[in-house]
C-alpha positions as CSV (number, residue, x, y, z in Angstrom):
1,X,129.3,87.2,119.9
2,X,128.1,90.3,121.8
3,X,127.1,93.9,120.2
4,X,128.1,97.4,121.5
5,X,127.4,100.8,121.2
6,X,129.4,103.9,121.4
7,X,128.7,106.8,123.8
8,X,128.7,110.2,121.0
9,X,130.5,113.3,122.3
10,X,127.8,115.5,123.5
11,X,127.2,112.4,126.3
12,X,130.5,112.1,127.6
13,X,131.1,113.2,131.0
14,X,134.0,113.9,132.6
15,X,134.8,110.8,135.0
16,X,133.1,107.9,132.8
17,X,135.3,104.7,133.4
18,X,135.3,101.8,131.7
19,X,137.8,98.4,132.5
20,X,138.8,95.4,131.0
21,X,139.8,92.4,133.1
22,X,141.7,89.5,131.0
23,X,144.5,87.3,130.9
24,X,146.8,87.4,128.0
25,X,147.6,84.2,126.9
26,X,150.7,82.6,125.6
27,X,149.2,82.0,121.8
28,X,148.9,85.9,121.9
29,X,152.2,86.7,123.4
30,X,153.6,84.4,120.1
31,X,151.2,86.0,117.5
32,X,152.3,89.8,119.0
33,X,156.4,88.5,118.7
34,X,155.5,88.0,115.1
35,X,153.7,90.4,114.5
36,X,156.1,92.8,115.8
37,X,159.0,91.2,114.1
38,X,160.5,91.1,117.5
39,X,162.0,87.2,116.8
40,X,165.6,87.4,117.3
41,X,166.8,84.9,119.8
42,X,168.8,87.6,121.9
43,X,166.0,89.5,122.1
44,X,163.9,87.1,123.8
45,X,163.3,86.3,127.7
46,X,164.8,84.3,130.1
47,X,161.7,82.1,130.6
48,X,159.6,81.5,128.0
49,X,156.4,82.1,129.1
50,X,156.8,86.0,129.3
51,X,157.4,88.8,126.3
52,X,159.5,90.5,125.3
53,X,159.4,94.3,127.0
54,X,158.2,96.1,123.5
55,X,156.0,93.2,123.2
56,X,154.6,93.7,125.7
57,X,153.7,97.5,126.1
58,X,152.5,97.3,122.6
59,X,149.9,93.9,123.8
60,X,148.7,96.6,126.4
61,X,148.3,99.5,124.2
62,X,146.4,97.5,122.1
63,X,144.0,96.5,124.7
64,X,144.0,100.1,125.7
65,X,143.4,101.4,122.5
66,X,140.8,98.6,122.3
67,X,138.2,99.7,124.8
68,X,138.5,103.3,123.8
69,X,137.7,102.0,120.4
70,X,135.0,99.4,121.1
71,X,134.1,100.6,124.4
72,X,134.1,104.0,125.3
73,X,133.4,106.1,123.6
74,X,133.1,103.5,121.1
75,X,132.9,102.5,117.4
76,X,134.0,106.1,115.8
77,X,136.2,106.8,118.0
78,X,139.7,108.0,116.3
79,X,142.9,108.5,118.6
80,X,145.2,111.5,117.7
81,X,148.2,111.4,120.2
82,X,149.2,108.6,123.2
83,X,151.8,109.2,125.5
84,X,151.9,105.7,127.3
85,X,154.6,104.6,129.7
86,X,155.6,100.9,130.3
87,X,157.8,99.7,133.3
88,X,156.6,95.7,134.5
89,X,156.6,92.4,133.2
90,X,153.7,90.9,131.7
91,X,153.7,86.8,131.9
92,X,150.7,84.6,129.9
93,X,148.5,83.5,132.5
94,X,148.8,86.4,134.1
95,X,145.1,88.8,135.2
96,X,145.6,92.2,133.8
97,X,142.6,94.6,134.1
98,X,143.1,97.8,132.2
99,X,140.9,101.1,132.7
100,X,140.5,104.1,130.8
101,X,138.8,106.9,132.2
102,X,137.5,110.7,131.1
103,X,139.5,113.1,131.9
104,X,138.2,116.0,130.0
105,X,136.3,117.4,127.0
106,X,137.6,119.7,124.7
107,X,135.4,122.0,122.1
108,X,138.2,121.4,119.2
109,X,137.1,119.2,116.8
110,X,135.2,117.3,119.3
111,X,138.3,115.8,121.2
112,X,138.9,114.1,124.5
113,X,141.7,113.4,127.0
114,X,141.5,110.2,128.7
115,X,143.6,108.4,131.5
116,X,144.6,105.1,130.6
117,X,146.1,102.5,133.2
118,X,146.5,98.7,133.2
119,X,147.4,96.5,136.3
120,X,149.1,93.5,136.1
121,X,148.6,91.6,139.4
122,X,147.3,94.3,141.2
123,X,150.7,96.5,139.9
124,X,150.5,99.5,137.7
125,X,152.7,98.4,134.4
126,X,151.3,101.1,131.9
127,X,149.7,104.8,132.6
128,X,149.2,107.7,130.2
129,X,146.8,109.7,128.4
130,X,145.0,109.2,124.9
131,X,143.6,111.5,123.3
132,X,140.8,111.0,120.8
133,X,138.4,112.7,118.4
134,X,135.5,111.3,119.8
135,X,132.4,110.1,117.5
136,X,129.0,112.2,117.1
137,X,126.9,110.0,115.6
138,X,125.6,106.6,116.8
139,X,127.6,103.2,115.4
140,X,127.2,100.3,116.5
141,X,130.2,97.1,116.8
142,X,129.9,93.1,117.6
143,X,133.1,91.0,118.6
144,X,132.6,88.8,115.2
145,X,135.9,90.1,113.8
146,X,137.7,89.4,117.1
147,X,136.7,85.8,117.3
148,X,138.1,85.2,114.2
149,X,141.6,86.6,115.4
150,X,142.0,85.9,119.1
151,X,141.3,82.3,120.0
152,X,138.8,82.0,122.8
153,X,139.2,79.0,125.1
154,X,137.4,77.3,127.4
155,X,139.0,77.8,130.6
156,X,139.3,74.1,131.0
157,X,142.8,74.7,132.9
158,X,141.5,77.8,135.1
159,X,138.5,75.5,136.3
160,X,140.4,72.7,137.0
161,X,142.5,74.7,139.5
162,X,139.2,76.0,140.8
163,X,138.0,72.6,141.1
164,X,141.7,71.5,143.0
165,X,141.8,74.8,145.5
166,X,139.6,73.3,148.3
167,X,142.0,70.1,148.3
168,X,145.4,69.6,150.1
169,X,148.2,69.7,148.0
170,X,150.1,66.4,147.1
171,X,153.2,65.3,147.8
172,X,155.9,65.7,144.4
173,X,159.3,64.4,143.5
174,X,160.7,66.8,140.6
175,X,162.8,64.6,138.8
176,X,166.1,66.5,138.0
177,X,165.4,70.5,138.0
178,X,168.1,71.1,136.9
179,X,167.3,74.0,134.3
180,X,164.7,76.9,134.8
181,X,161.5,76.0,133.3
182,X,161.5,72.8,135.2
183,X,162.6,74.7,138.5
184,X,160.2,77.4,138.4
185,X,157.2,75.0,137.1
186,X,157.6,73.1,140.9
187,X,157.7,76.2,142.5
188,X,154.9,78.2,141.0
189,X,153.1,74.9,141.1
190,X,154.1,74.7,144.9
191,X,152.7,78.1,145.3
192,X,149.2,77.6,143.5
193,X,148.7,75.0,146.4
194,X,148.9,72.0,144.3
195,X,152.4,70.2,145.3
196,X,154.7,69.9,148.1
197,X,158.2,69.6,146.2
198,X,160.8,67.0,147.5
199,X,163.9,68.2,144.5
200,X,165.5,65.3,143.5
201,X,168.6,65.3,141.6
202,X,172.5,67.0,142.2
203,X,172.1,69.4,145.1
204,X,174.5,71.9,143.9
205,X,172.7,72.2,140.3
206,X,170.1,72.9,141.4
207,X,170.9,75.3,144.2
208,X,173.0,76.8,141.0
209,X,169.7,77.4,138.9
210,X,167.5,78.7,141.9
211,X,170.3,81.8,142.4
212,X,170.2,82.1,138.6
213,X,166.5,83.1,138.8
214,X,166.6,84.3,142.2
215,X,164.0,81.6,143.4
216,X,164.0,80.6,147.2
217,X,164.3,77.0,147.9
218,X,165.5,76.7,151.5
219,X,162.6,75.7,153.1
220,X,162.6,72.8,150.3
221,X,163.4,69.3,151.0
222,X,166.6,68.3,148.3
223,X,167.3,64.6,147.8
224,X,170.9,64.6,146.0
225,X,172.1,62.3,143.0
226,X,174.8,62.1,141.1
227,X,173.3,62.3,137.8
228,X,169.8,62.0,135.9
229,X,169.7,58.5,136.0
230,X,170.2,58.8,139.7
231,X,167.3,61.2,139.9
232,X,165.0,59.3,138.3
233,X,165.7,56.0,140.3
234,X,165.4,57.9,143.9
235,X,162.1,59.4,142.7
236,X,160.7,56.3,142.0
237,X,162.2,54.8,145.3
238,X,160.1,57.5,146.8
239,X,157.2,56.8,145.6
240,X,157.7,53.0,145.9
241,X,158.1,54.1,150.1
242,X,154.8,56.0,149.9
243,X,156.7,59.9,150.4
244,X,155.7,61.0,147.8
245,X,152.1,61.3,145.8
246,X,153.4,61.9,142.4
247,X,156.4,62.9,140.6
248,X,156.9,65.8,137.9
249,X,159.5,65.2,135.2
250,X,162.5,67.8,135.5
251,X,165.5,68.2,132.7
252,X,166.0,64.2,131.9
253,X,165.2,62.4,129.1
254,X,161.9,60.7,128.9
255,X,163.1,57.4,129.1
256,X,165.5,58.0,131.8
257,X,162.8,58.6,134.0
258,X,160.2,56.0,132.2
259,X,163.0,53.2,132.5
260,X,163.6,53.7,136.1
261,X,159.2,53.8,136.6
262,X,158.5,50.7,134.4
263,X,161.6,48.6,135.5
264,X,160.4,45.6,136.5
265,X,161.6,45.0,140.4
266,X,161.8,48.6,142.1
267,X,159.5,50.3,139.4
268,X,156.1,51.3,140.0
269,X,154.2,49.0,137.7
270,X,150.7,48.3,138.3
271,X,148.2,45.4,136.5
272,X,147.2,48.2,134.0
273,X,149.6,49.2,131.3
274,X,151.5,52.7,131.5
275,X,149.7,55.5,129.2
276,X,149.9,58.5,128.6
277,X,147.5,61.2,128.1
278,X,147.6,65.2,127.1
279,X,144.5,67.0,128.4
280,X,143.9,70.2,126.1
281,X,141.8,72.9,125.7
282,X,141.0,73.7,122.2
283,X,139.9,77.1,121.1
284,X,137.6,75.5,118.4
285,X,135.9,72.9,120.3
286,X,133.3,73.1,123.2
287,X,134.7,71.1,125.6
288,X,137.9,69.3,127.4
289,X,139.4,67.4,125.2
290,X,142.1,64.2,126.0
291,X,144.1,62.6,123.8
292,X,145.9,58.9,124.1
293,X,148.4,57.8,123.5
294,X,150.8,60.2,122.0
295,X,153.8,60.0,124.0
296,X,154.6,56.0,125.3
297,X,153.1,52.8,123.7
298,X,154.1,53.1,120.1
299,X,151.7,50.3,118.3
300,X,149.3,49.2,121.3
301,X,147.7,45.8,120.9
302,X,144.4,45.1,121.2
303,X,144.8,44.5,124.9
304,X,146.7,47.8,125.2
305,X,144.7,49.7,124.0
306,X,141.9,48.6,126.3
307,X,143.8,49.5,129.3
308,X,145.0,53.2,127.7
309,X,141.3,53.6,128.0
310,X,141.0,52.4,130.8
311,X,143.8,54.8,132.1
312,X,141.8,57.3,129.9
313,X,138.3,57.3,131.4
314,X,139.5,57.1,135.0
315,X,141.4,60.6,134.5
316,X,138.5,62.1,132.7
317,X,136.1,61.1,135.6
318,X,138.6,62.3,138.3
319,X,138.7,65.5,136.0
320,X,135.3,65.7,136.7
321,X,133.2,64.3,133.4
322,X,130.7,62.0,134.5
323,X,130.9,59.5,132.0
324,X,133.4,60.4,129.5
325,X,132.8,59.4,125.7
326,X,135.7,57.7,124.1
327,X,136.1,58.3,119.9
328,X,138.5,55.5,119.2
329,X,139.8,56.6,116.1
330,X,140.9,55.2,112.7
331,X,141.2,56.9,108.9
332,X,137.9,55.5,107.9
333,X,134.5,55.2,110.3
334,X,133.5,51.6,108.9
335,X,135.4,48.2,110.0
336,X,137.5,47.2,106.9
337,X,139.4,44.1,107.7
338,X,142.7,45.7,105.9
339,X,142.9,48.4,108.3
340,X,144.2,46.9,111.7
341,X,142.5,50.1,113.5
342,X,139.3,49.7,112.6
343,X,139.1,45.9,114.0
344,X,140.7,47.2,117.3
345,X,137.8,50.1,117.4
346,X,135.2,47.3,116.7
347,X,136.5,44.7,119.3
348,X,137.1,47.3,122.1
349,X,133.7,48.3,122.0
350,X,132.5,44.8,121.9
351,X,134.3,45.1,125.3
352,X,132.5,47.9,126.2
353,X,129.8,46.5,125.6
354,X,130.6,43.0,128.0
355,X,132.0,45.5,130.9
356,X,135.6,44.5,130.1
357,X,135.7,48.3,130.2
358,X,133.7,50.5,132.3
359,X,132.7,53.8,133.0
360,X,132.9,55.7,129.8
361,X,131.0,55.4,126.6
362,X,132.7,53.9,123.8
363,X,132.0,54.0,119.8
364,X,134.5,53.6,117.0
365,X,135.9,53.5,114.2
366,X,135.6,57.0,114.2
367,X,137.7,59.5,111.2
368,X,138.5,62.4,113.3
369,X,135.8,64.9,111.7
370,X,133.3,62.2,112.6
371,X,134.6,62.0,116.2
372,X,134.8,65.4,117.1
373,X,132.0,67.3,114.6
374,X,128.2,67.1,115.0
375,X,128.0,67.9,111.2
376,X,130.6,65.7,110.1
377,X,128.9,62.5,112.1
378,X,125.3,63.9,111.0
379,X,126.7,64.2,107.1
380,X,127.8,60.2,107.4
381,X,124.8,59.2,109.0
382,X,126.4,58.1,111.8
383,X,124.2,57.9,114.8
384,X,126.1,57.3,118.2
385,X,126.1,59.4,121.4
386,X,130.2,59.8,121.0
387,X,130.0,60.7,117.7
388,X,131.2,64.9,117.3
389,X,130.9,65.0,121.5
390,X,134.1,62.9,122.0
391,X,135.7,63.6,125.2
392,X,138.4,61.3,124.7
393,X,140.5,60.9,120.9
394,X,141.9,57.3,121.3
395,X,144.2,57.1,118.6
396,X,145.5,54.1,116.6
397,X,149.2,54.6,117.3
398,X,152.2,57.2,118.7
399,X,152.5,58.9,115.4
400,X,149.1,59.9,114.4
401,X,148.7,60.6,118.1
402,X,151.5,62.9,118.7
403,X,150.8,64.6,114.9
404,X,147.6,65.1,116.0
405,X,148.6,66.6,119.6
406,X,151.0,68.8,118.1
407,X,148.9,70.2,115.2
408,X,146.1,70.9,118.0
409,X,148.5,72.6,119.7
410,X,150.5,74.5,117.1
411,X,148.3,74.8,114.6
412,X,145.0,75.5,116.7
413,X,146.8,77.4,119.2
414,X,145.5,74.6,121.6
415,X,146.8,74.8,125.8
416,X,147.9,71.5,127.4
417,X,149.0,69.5,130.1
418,X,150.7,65.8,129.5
419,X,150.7,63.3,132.5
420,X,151.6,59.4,132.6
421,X,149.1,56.9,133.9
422,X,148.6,53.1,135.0
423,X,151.2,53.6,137.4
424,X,151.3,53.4,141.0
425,X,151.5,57.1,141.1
426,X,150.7,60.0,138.3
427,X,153.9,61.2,136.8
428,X,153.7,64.9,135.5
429,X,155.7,63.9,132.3
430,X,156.8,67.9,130.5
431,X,158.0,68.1,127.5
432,X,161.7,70.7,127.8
433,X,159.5,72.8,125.3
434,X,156.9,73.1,127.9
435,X,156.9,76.5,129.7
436,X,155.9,77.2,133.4
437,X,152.1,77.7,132.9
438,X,151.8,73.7,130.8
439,X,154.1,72.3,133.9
440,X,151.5,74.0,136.2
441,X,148.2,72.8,134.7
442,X,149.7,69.2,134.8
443,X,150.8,69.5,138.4
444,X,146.7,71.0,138.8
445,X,145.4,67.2,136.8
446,X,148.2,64.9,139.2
447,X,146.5,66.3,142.4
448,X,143.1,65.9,141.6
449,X,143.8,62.0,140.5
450,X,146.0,61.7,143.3
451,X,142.7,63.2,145.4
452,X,140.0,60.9,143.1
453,X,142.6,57.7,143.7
454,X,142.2,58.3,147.4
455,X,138.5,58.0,146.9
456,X,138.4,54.9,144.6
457,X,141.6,52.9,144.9
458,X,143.9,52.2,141.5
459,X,144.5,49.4,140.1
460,X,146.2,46.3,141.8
461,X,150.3,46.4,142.1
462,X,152.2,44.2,140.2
């Protein structure tokens, strides 16, 4: 929480400047469509991770309105007349820096004109003039109301493309692009430097959705199918061959492409079992945060669960945690022989503690307050160094996993990436709900395992 202080009227000079650089993200683009009332299907854009045009001039007037407010000249500060004008688009993810400069003092009722501009990628989308009466006596402001409206993040998807830039970009079948979001996903993904896209699925559909949002494939390798199930058994063929490094899901059904990757003589199966992992950044908590498995293995045994952790700690560590701590999770944080979980919890860190599994510390039963609150785990006594500092939730089974994924996400305003391991490749696996900036932070987590794998081989081929 910082503090600020305004700048009174008889200290204003014409020319002070103050800017703003931020990125609007997509849990604010959805809180301003509702707040606007602006949430009639028609009315909304062709991809889904931009606003709506009145959305989004009135997200940048508030952030203009914002610094003149809290800024300069500051708490006091009342505006009297805008004349903004909007002409852009403004997409989440996207660095806007807006600026609001002095233009000129005026003796009536201690007003002022200022200039008001925000960029959107290094392109003017809003100029104008506001004009204020500025304050006369000293206030003071802090951010505390803010942070209990805007979530704040912790960039865990901006560092890990940070962390990605300096390597080569992998190798990518995208399994079926055959609508937008999964189109544009590979290609912004392609142009961030993480992927080399091989397009794999009917030539003409897809050459048919890159006119439709005037995207440029040409210089893009095309394998052509038939049909999904096509797609997703030539993907796998090339990563079986060793063309490809990883492969994104497209616009096919999960198990389409999961059939064709666990089949049992041209799949990619490896001695580890297939998991699968979402990597999220929560506004409320400190750090990364994974969470396994939600999406494949729908009541894990014993031994299953040992190699989802497995999968788990290896793509923490390639994510850059040095040794990851693993909450395995149950409803209670004692071992009660009538709840299944708790047993699991209790033997798997039995294995922990024998080396069965290595390179992450593990603790469990864990309730979920326990696993993930200092208080929480201080209020039960419990006394672990996992305990409310988990980097990894294992959960008991598919449905508290993906009701807990989902609430993080829709309820906490959570960002995530999903992605598919104990294969012989990552697979970027999307949900179709998933707009472009989700596909790219998952592309961003498949290189840097694909670069980590290089380093430290994965597990044996079956």
């Amino acid at each position: 929480m910082s503090e600020y202080h305004n700048v009174i009227w008889s200290e204003l000079e014409p020319g002070a400047t103050v800017s703003l650089a931020r990125v609007l993200t997509q849990a604010e683009v959805e809180t301003l469509i509702l707040f606007s009332g602006d949430t009639m299907p028609a009315r909304r854009p062709a991809t889904p991770e931009s606003a709506p045009p009145s959305v989004e001039a009135a997200a940048l007037e508030v952030i203009v309105t914002g610094l003149l407010e809290r800024r300069l000249p500051g708490p006091g500060t009342r505006i009297v007349a805008q004349h903004l004008q909007f002409d852009g688009r403004v997409r989440a993810g996207e660095p806007l820096v807006a600026t609001v400069t002095l233009r000129q003092k005026l003796e009536r009722e201690h007003r002022a004109i200022f200039d008001c501009e925000v960029l959107a990628g290094g392109q003017q989308i809003l100029w104008g003039v506001v004009e204020v009466v500025a304050p006369t006596e000293r206030q003071s402001g802090s951010d505390a109301a803010a942070q209990g409206i805007i979530p704040h993040r912790n960039g865990v998807f901006d560092r890990l493309l940070q962390r990605g830039q300096s390597l080569e970009a992998v190798t990518c079948a995208v399994v079926h692009p055959c609508d937008e979001p999964a189109l544009l996903g590979a290609l912004e993904s392609a142009r961030l430097g993480l992927i080399v896209p091989v397009l794999v699925g009917p030539a003409a559909r897809i050459r048919s959705v890159a006119a439709a949002c005037s995207a440029d494939i040409t210089a893009l390798r095309i394998v052509d199918t038939e049909h999904s199930h096509a797609s997703a058994g030539a993907a796998v063929a090339l990563a079986r061959s060793g063309e490809v490094d990883t492969l994104m899901k497209g616009s096919l059904h999960t198990d389409e492409l999961m059939g064709a990757v666990v089949a049992a003589k041209d799949g990619l199966r490896t001695e580890r079992r297939v998991s699968h992992v979402f990597v999220m950044d929560v506004p409320a908590y400190d750090r990364m945060l994974l969470v396994t498995d939600a999406a494949i293995n729908i009541s894990p045994t014993l031994a299953e669960k040992a190699d989802i952790a497995r999968n788990a700690i290896e793509l923490a560590t390639a994510l850059g945690v040095d040794t990851p701590k693993v909450a395995i999770l149950s409803a209670v944080e004692t071992v009660n022989p009538d709840i299944r979980s708790t047993l699991d919890a209790a033997a798997l860190c039995k294995m922990a503690d024998r080396g069965q599994i290595r390179g992450g510390l593990l603790d469990g039963p864990l309730a979920f307050d326990n696993a993930i609150s200092d208080v929480a785990a201080r209020a039960k006594d419990i006394r672990s160094p996992v305990a409310g500092r988990a980097d990894i939730l294992l959960v008991p089974d598919i449905e508290s996993g993906n009701m807990l994924a989902k609430q993080l996400l829709y309820f906490a305003g959570a960002d995530s990436a999903g992605i598919v391991l104990g294969a012989r490749v990552p697979i970027v696996l999307t949900s179709r709900a998933d707009n472009v900036r989700m596909r790219v932070g998952s592309a961003a987590i498949a290189k840097l395992l694909v670069h980590a794998r290089r380093a430290a081989p994965p597990p044996r081929q079956s």
